[in-house]
N, C-alpha and C positions, 0 to 999 in steps of 0.2 A: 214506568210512568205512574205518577198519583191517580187519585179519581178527582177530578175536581168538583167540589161541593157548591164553588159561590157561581149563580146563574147568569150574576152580570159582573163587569170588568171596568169597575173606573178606576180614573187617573186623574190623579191634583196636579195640578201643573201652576207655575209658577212664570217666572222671566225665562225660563226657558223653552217656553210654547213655539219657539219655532225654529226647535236644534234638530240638526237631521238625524241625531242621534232618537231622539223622542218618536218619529217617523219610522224609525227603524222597529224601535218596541213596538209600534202598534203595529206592522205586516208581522210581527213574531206571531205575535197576539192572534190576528186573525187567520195568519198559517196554521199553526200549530191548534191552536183553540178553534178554531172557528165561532171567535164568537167578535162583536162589533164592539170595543173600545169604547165606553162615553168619558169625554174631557170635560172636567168640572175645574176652573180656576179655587184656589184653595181659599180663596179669601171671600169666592160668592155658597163655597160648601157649609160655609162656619155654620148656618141653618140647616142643613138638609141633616138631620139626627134621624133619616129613614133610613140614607143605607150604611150597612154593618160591615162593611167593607172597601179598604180605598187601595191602590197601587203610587207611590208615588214620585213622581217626576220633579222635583224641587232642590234649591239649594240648604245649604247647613243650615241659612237665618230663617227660610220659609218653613223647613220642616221644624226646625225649634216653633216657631210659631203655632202651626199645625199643633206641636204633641203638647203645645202649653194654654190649646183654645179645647181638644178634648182628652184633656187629664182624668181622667177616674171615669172617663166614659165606655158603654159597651164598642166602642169602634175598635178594628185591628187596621193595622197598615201593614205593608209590603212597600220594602223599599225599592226605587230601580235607578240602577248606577249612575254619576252623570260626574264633569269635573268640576264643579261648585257642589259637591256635596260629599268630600273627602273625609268629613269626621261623624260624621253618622255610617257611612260606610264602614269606617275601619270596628266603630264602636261597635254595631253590629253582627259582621263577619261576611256583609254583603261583597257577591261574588262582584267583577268586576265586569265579567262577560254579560250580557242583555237576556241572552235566552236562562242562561241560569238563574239568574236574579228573578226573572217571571215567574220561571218554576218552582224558587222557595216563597216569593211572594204570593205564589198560590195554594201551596201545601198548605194546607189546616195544618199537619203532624206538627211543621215547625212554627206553631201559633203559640206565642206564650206571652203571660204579663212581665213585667220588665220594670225595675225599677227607675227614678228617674233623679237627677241628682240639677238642684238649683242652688245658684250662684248669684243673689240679689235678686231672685224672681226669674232670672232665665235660665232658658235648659242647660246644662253640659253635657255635650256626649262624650267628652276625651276629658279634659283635665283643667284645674285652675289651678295656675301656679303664679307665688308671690316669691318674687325674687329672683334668688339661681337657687336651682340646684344640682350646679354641674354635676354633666353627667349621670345622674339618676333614672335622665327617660332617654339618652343619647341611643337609636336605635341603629344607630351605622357604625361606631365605633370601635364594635369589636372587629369590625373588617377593613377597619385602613391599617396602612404598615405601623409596623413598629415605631422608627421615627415619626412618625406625627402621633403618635399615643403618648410619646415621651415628651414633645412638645406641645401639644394639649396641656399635660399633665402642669409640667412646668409654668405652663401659662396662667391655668388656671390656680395654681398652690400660690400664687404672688396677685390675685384679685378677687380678694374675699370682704366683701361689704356688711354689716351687721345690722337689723332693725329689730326695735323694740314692739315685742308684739305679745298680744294680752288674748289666751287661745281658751274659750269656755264652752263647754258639752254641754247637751240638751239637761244633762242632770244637774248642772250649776258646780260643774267641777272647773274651775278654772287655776290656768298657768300663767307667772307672766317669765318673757324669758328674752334674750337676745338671740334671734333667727339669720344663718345667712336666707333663706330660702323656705316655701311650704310648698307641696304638690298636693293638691284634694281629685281622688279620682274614685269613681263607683265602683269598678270591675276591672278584672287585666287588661283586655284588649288598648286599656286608656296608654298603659307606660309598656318599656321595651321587655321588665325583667318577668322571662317565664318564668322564672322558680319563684313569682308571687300565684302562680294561676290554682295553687291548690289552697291559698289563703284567703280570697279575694270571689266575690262572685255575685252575681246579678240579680239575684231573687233574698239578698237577707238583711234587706231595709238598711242598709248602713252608706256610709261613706267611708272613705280612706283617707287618710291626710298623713304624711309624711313629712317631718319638720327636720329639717339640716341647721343643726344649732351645733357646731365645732366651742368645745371649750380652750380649747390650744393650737396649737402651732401643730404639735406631734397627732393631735389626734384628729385634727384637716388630713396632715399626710396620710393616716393609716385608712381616712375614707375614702380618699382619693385614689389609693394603691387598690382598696378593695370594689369599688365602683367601675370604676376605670378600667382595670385590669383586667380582674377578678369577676367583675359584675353576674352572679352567681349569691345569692343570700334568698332568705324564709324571712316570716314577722320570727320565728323563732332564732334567729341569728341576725339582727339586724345588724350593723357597726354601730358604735356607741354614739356613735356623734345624731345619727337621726335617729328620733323620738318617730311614735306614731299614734294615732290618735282611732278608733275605729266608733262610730258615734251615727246616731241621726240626723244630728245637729250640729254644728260647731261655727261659734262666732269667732272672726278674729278680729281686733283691734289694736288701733295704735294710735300716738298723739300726732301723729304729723300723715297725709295722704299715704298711701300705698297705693305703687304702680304692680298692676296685677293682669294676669291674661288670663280669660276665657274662651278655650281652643283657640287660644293665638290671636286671639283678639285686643287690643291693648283697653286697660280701662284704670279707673285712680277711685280711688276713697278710703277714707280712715276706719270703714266700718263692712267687712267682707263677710256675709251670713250665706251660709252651706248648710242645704238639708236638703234632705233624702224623702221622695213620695212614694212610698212603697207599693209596689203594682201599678205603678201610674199610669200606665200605658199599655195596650197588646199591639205584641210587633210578632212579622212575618221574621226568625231570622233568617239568616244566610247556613246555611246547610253546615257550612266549617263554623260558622259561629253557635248555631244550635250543639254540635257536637263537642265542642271546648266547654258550654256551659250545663252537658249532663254533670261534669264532673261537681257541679255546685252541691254542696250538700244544706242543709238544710237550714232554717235560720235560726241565728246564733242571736237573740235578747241581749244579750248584756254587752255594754259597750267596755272596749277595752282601751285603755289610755295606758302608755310605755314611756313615761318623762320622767324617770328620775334623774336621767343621764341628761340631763338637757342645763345649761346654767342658770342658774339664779343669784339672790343676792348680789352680793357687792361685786360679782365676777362679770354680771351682768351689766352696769356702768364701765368696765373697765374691756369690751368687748364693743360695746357703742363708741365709744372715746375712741375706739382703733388700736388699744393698747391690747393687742392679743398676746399672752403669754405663752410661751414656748413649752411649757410642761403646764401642765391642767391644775388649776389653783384647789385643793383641797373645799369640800362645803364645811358650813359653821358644826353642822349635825357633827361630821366628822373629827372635826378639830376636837371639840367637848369632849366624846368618850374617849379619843386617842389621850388626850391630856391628862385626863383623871386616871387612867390608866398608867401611864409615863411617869406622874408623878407621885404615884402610891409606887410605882417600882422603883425610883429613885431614895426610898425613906430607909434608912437604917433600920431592920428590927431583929427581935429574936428570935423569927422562924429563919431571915436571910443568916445570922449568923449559926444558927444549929445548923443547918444544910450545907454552908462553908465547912464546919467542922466534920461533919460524916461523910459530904464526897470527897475532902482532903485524906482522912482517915481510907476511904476505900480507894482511892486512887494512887497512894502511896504504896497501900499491900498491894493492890496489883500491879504496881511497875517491880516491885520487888521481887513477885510471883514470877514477871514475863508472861501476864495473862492479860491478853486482850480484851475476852468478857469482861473481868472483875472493872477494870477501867472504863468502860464501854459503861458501867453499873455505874461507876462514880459521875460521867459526863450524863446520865438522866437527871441526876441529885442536882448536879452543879447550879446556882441561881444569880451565877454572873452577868447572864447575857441580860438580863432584864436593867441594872444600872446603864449598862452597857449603852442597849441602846433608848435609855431618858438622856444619856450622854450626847447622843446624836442629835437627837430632836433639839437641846440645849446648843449646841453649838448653832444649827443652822437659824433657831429664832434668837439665839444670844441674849433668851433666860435668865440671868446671873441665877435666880433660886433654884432653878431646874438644873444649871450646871452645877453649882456648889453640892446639892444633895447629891448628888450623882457622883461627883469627884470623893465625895468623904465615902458612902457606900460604898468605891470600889478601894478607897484605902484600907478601912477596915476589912475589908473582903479579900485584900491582896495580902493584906498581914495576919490574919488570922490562917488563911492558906500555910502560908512561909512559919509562919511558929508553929502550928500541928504538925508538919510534916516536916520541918529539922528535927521535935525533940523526938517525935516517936522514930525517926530515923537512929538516935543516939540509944533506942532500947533494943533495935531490930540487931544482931550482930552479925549482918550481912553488908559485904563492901563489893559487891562483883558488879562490874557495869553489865548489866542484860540488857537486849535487844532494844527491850520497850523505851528506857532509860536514855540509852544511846541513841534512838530516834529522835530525841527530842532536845540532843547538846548542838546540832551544827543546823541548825537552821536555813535554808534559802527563798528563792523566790515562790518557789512552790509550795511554799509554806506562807509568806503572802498570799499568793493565790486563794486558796482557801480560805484565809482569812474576809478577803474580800468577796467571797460569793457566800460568808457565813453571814455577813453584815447586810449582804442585799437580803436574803433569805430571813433575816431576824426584822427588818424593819418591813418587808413587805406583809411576814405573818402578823404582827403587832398593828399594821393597816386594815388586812382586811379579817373584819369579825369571820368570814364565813372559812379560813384557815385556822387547822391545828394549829395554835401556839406551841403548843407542847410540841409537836412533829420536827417544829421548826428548832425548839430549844435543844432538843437530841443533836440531831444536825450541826449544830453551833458549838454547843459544846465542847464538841470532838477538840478544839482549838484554844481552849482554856486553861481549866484544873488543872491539868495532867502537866503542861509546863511547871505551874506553880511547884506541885508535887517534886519535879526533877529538884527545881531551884531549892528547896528545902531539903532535900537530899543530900544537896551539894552543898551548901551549908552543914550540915552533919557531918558527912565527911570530911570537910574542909578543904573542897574540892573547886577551885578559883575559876576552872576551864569548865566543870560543870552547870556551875555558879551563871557564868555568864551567857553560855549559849543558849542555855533554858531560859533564861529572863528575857534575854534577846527575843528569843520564840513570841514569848508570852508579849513583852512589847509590840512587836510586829503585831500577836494578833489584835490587840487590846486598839491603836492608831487604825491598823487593814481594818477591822470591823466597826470602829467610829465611823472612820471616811465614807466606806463604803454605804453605810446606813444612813449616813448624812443627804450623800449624793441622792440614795433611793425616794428617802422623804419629797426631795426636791421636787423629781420626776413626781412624786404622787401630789403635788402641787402642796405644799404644809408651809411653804415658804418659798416668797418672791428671792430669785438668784441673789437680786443686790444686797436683801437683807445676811444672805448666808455666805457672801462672800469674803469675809473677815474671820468667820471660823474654816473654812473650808481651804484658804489660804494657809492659814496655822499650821491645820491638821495635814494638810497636805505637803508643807513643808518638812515634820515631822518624818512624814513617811519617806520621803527621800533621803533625809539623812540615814533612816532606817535599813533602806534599802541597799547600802553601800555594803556595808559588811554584808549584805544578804545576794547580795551580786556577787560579790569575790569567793563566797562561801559554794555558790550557782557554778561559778566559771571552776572551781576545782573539780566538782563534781564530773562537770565538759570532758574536762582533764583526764579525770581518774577513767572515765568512761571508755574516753579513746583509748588511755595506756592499756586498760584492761581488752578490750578488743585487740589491741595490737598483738597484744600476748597469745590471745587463744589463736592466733595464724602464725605464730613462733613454730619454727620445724624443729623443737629440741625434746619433743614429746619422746622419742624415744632416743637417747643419751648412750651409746656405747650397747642400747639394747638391753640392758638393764635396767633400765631403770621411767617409769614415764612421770613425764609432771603438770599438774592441772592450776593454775593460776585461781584464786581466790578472791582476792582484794586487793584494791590498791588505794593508800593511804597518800594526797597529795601534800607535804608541808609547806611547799613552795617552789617554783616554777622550775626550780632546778634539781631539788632533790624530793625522791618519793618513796614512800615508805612499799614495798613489794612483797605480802603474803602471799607463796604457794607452796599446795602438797607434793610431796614426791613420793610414789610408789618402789620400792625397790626390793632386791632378794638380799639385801645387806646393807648392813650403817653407811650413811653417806661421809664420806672423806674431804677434808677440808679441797684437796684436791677439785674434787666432783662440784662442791657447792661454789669455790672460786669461777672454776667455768662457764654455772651456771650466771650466775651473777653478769660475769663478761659479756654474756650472750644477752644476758637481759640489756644493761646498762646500752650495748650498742644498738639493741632491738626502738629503746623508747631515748636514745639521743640524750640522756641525763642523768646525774649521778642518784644510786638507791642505797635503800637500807633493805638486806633483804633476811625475810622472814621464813623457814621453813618448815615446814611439819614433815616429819620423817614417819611414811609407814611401811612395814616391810611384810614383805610377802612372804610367806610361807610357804612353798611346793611340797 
């Protein structure tokens, strides 16, 4: 039990001077204290600035009144529980029980200044919110079933309404932007998410304002997943779509009325002013509520505003109109350097063609070598990818300038490849296909594949400043030169089936990483779908025809896969006991006949005999006619 300090015990009282709940607190009162209760109606107290102490018995609109007749005064209050005064309680931490509430209403310890947050001249103790925004303060939601989260969810991703609204801080920092929604709150106790309560707090002069400005389709969804679902974030992790504003002051404005609530109060005007009285009040709190706000640390000066992610410009007409776009429209800032960028990599010169020249040069010796390094050296050199993707960008905004530089850079770039690396192929006097070589003549889809996450990866690097380019160009690379190199090889040799599977390669990847780079930009909003669906159609038809041969080249592979499996469960491993045999390769030519590499160990030459056999045994094992291949090694005892 406290010591209690204050000698006498009043109580404001209101409309509800004659709840028998009010009757109750005073036999507490005189139980427990034994001291006599004096009733002072709040509205004849407004004079009495004698005493320094009040308890009070009122509703949410009496006690706003109350803490807005003595603001900056030496008075403290103590709240005491009643059901017309649910938002000063919660704001608070006032207990719910009578005798408790007495007790922190009477504890000096939990006596503190408290800031106070207005809303056009009146108090807020919870929140003013303009708009929706779903689910942001929803405090029941994590606890209904599944199915009603999913239809919630649903519900809400197809009723999204946008207003123009003009947000300026006490420093004359102003935004203007399209908002579904704004929440202004002083402290946590106002909204549901605890993982604000180490952000947020009650003694550092500020306000909270959190603004739900979705630029897209996709990026409502991913707030909604993370709100809704998730509901779990910091001011350090907010989701993109809500801004936050941290401030003494903040006006919001707009050209036509706003319907806005003040703790659930419904109210209109075109002109919402929110500030903060710093200490404006001493409040008894509630014992749970004093103890949430030790954690408050200390006050923070400088306001912090988080809108960059919030829309502006011409995205913002097109957001009012109702015209939300499904992928988030790129800003002007962005557009400018991505452009200048794009189209300086689109320009023929003589550092793009010495670099064509020295990673063809290193890329050649090392397919030659069978060195993965040496190649890996030539794919850092490489400076393909950069026409590459100004190609992309060109196709989705349909450029003519930006596509034309781009197409002629990558001819020069594709020919100078092919003539470095035939003729220095005709001085190299090496004709052996090696590994590196041979990876790169039969192409499949898996080699699209890559192509297509080379092309997301090169247009996402090239978006955002705060990524390696360079990290990204290694990466890319991998899917370039190195074809060229084969296909200039096979030219040297004069090699037809060389010739084409490498270009094939190199084709695939050159359409797989336009498309895919195209599609990326999209997503990063650089260009409206309608405008990019005439190159995207092209380029996409491109790739299908592509894909045919890279399909049938896929389905042998299938083939080759199973037969080879099939093999290694063959029981002819050991042959009359002489001899064991380990399968290798399998060459598919065509559905009916395959080419069959395997070793045979043996104490002696194998005899036409022995290899017919084995042959037999294969032929009936995989159902189809071979050619079969064998390495003879003999064992020695």
């Amino acid at each position: 039990m406290f010591e209690m300090t204050y000698k006498k015990i009043y109580i404001l009282i209101g409309k509800l001077e004659d709840d028998p709940e009010l009757q109750f607190a005073i036999e507490v009162i005189r139980g427990t204290y034994k001291v006599e209760p004096e009733l002072i109606h709040y509205k004849d107290s407004i004079n009495s600035l004698e005493k320094d102490h009040y308890l009070t018995y009122l509703s949410d609109d009496e006690l706003k009144e109350v803490f807005n007749t003595y603001l900056n005064s030496s008075i403290s209050f103590g709240i005491l529980p009643n059901h017309l005064c649910p938002n000063g309680m919660r704001s608070y931490g006032i207990s719910k029980e009578i005798p408790k509430a007495i007790e922190d209403g009477l504890n000096t310890e939990l006596k503190t200044p408290v800031d106070l947050l207005f809303c056009n001249g009146l108090v807020v103790f919870n929140k003013v919110n303009v708009g929706e925004m779903y689910g942001f303060h929803s405090t029941t939601f994590l606890n209904i079933p599944l199915y009603e989260k999913v239809k919630n969810f649903f519900k809400t991703l197809f009723n999204i309404n946008y207003k123009s609204l003009c947000l300026t801080t006490g420093k004359d920092h102003s935004v203007q932007t399209a908002a579904v929604g704004v929440i202004a709150v002083e402290h946590t106790t106002s909204i549901s998410s605890s993982s604000l309560s180490d952000d947020l707090n009650i003694h550092d002069g500020k306000l909270n304002a959190f603004i739900l400005a979705p630029a897209s389709v996709l990026s409502y969804f991913y707030y909604l997943i993370s709100i809704l679902f998730y509901q779990k974030f910091s001011l350090t992790s907010l989701p993109k779509s809500l801004g936050f504003i941290k401030t003494s002051y903040l006006k919001i404005t707009s050209n036509t009325p706003l319907d806005f609530t003040n703790d659930k109060i419904p109210m209109s005007g075109k002109e919402i002013l929110l500030e903060i009285k710093k200490d404006g009040i001493k409040i008894h709190l509630g014992e749970s509520g004093f103890q949430s706000f030790q954690k408050d640390t200390p006050i923070e000066e400088k306001d912090t505003v988080k809108v960059t992610s919030l829309p502006k410009g011409e995205i913002n007409s097109l957001l009012l109109e109702g015209n939300i776009p499904f992928f988030k429209k790129a800003e002007e800032d962005d557009f400018k350097d991505l452009f200048i960028g794009l189209r300086n990599s689109a320009q023929v010169s003589t550092s793009f063609l010495m670099l064509m020249i020295l990673s063809t040069l290193l890329s050649t010796t090392g397919l030659f070598q069978n060195s993965a390094p040496v190649i890996i050296g030539a794919m850092i050199l490489a400076p393909l990818m950069a026409p590459m993707i100004s190609l992309s960008m060109g196709v989705i905004r349909s450029e003519k300038s930006l596509l034309e530089n781009s197409l002629k850079t990558l001819f020069y770039g594709i020919a100078t490849a092919l003539l470095v690396s035939s003729i220095y192929t005709l001085f190299v006097p090496l004709e052996s296909m090696t590994s590196e070589i041979r990876g790169r003549v039969n192409p499949n889809i898996l080699d699209l594949m890559v192509a297509i996450f080379s092309g997301i990866a090169g247009a996402y690097a090239n978006a955002k400043e705060e990524i390696g380019k360079s990290l990204a160009g290694v990466a890319i690379a991998v899917a370039l030169v190195p074809p060229l190199s084969v296909t200039g090889i096979g030219i040297g040799w004069g090699d037809w089936e060389v010739i084409y599977g490498s270009f094939l390669l190199f084709i695939t990847n050159l359409v797989g990483i336009t498309l895919a780079a195209s599609v990326t930009f999209i997503i990063l909003g650089y260009s409206p779908v309608q405008r990019a669906k005439k190159g995207i159609i092209y380029t996409g038809l491109m790739l299908f025809i592509i894909s045919i041969p890279l399909y049938v080249s896929f389905k042998n592979i299938l083939i080759q896969n199973s037969d080879l499996q099939s093999l290694f469960h063959m029981e002819i491993k050991h042959l009359d006991g002489t001899m064991e045999i380990n399968p290798i390769k399998i060459t598919t030519t065509s559905s009916e006949e395959t080419i069959v590499e395997i070793e045979v160990l043996s104490t002696k030459p194998l005899e036409k005999d022995s290899l017919d056999s084995i042959k037999t045994k294969i032929q009936e094992k995989l159902n189809k006619k071979i050619t079969l291949e064998v390495v003879n090694k003999l064992i020695i005892k």
